[in-house]
C-alpha positions in Angstrom: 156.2 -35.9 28.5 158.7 -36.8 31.3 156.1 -35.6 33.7 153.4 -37.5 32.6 156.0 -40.7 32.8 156.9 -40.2 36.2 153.3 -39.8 37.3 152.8 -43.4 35.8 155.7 -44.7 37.4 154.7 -43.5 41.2 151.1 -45.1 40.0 153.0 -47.9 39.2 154.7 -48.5 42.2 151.9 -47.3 44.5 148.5 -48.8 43.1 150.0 -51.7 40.2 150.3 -51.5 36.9 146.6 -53.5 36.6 144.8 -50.2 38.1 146.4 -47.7 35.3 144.4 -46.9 31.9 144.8 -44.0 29.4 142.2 -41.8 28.5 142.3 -38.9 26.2 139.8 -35.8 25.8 141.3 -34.4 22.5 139.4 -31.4 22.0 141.3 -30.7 18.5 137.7 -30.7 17.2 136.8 -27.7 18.7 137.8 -24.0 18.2 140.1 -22.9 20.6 141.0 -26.0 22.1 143.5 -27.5 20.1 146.3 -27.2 23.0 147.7 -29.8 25.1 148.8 -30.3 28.1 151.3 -32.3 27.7 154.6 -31.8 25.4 154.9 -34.9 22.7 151.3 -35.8 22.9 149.5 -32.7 21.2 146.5 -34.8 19.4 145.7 -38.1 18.4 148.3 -38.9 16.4 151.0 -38.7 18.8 149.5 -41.1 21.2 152.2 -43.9 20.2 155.0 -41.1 22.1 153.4 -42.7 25.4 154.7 -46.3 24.6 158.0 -45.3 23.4 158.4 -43.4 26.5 156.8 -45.8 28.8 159.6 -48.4 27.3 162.6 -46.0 27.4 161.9 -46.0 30.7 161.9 -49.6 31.6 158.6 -50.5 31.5 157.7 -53.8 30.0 155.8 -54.9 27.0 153.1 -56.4 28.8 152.7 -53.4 31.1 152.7 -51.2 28.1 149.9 -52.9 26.3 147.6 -52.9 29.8 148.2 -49.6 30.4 147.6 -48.0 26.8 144.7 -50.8 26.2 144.1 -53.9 27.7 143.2 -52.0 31.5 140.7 -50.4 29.7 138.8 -53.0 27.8 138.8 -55.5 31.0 137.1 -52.3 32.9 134.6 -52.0 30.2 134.0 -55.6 30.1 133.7 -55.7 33.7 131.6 -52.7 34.6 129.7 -51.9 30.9 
């Protein structure tokens, strides 16, 4: 999970926190895919993991919520 963190952060500091959105291809649904990639966020249900992280390591509220949500739905509203 500290990986996937600290490829956030460089995004953060390189691109802004405004050009960073979440998007998961759980493929729990299908036989022989149930792995992750990632330790701490092996399906669905472990997708809160990323905020707690994100905010143990000093990111703030309002960069959390644009980055696991709001990012997304302004793209979609933008480009949908």
């Amino acid at each position: 999970m500290q990986d996937y963190i600290e490829v956030i952060k460089y995004l953060k500091e390189t691109i802004g926190v405004k050009h960073i959105a979440l998007g998961f291809d759980f493929m729990d649904y299908i036989e022989g895919m149930e792995e992750s990639n990632v330790i701490g966020i092996q399906d669905i249900t472990e997708i809160g993991n990323i905020a707690a992280a994100l905010k143990e390591n000093g990111f703030q509220e309002e960069e959390i919520e644009k980055i696991c949500f709001q990012n997304a739905v302004d793209f979609m509203k933008s480009y949908l």
